[in-house]
C-alpha angles and dihedrals in degrees: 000000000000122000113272113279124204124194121176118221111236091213077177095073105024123104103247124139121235101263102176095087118200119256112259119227084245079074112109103252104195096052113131112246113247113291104172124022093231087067091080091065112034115108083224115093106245126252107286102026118130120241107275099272091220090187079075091062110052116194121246130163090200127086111266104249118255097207099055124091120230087251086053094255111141115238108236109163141057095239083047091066107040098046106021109027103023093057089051086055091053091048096050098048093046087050100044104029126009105016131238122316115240112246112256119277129223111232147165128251115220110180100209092177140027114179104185086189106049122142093024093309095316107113145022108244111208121179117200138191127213113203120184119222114196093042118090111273102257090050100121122258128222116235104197116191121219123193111189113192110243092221117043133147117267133297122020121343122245109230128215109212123197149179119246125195103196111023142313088254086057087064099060131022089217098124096218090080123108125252115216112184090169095094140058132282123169082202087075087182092068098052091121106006131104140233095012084147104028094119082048097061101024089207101181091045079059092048090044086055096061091251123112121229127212132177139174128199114263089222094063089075100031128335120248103259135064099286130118118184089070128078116015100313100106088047090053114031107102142216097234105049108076128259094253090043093059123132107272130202089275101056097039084061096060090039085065088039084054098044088048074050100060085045081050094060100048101057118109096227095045124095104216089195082069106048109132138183126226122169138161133234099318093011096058092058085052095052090039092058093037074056092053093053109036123051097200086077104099090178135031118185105192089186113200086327091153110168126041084002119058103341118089117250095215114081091001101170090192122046110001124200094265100057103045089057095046087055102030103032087168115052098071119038116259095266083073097065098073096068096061091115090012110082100132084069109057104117090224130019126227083273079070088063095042102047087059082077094071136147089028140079123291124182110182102197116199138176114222087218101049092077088160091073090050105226092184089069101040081054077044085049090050095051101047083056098047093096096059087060095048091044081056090046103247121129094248103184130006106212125314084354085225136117145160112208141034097244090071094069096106139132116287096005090086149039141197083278116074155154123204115193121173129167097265137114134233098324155084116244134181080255085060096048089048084056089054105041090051096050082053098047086048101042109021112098113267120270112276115215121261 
């Protein structure tokens, strides 16, 4: 093991947008700051907090249109979307749904372990350990693992980052990586134990690939259940957003995604062009939504991420709004709760969140035998988004944007809009990876040299 090894992140001269939006006046005013952390995540509206004004939220069964300003004016320009539209659209989903994301961190990367062998001799394992500065000292870190592929083909190396939910040893079943028992995992039976989901991440497919693969542990940032005293939460929930506009589990999710993305992006192999987001289930609304909001992302891959991710919350014929906050309080902010029922009057639908990717690339990746995660109205969701990409120039869908097996990636048969639907169920396989990992090899910028 090489000596540790700290590197401190320079947040003054790295590209990252501003991702703490302002409150808009349609903000409730009089809302009560957070005074208990439960209160993210209650159905109940908190102490404090005005009756819902319905009048605010019109209701509508149609799709809220994507090329309209809030003030009704049609966007008609590049430049109309990306700095006038596309920043109402951010606002409106933080407010109403996940919260708002905490503003970045500075922090300091200490590498506290460097395997040159790892994966057989594949890869390059590098753990890493992201310490926050300016948050009290107990706040948690997160330890991101990086595995860089020893043979690769010239110039800097695109990255897959995802989401784990019991450990970076439970991706892989290489021994030399570390076992951490100090967080949360709902699989109790993989607490300590490694490679639980190596035939999930196919780690090595993706080495063998050319394409480097990191991951980082969800409960670093907040552990998977209603609870509020655990993760960073504490550390980033602020005074001055209301109590129902909070960062929720969700978006404290993609707050850590986007913090591995600013080491990312520091690392000399890496080319930060080619960083790109996959997540499962839960995990891909959360890298759908870390994609809305941060342009360094060049791929998101929203696999089977149905409700309250890809799938359209109007007429949604699955899990409707209600019932995944009933069941899951803590993954969307409470603004979220009164539209359980109410889904005609959600002043956007899930396509809002999606079209904030443009211009870049999205693979939607479904199983046909997973109906619970709705895959008709994620391909719905594609083609009413379709148009932002065309008003920035880019192909969007070709066709129907559907297809059914790998062997159709090919040039001209598909665009940076897509979906991907095999016959497979709840679940990521190494199919699926070779799906992926051809739609990146065809669609993703050329390497850059290092």
């Amino acid at each position: 093991m090489k000596n540790l090894v700290s590197i401190k992140l320079d947040l003054k001269n790295s590209v990252v947008p501003v991702l703490w939006l302002c409150l808009l006046a349609t903000a409730v005013e009089s809302a009560e700051p957070l005074s208990t952390n439960s209160q993210v995540g209650t159905q109940e509206a908190s102490p404090g907090t005005p009756a819902i004004n319905w009048d605010a939220y019109p209701e509508s069964t149609a799709l809220p249109e994507l090329l309209k300003l809030k003030n009704g004016t049609t966007v008609k320009t590049p430049e109309d979307w990306m700095k006038r539209r596309r920043p109402e659209l951010q606002e409106l989903i933080q407010r109403e749904m996940f919260g708002y994301l905490p503003a970045a961190q500075p922090f300091t990367a200490t590498v506290t372990k460097m395997v040159p062998d790892a994966l057989a001799g594949k890869a390059t394992l590098k753990e890493i350990s992201l310490n926050f500065t300016q948050l009290p000292p107990e706040a948690p870190e997160i330890r991101l693992a990086l595995w860089i592929p020893n043979r690769h083909p010239a110039g800097k190396i695109p990255v897959f980052l995802t989401l784990n939910y019991c450990g970076n040893a439970n991706v892989t079943t290489d021994p030399q990586t570390t076992i951490h028992t100090d967080r949360y995992c709902s699989k109790k039976e993989w607490i300590g134990q490694r490679g639980g989901q190596a035939d999930f991440w196919c780690v090595e497919q993706v080495i063998d690939r050319g394409y480097a693969f990191a991951t980082y542990h969800e409960s670093d940032t907040k552990a998977d259940k209603n609870e509020w005293t655990d993760g960073l939460f504490p550390y980033l929930k602020s005074d001055q957003v209301p109590a129902g506009s909070q960062p929720a589990t969700i978006a404290l999710w993609a707050w850590g995604l986007l913090r591995c993305v600013d080491q990312l992006a520091q690392e000399p192999q890496l080319d930060p062009r080619r960083i790109c987001l996959l997540g499962h289930s839960r995990r891909g609304k959360t890298v759908l939504f870390a994609a809305a909001m941060d342009e360094r992302i060049a791929l998101v891959v929203p696999h089977q991420s149905g409700t309250g991710g890809m799938a359209l919350s109007r007429e949604n014929n699955q899990e409707t709004v209600e019932r995944i906050n009933r069941v899951f309080p803590h993954w969307f902010c409470g603004e979220f709760k009164k539209f359980g029922g109410n889904e005609p009057r959600i002043p956007f639908d899930q396509h809002a969140v999606a079209s904030l990717v443009a211009p870049r690339l999205l693979l939607d990746t479904e199983g046909d035998q997973d109906a619970w995660a709705n895959f008709p109205r994620s391909l719905e969701t594609l083609k009413a988004i379709d148009p932002v990409w065309k008003l920035l120039g880019k192909t969007g869908l070709v066709g129907s944007g559907l297809i059914t097996s790998v062997t159709e990636i090919q040039p001209g048969k598909v665009g940076e809009l897509l979906q991907l639907r095999l016959p497979e169920k709840h679940t990521l396989t190494n199919e699926f990876w070779t799906g992926i990992l051809n739609y990146a090899d065809l669609m993703l910028p050329k390497s850059t040299t290092p």
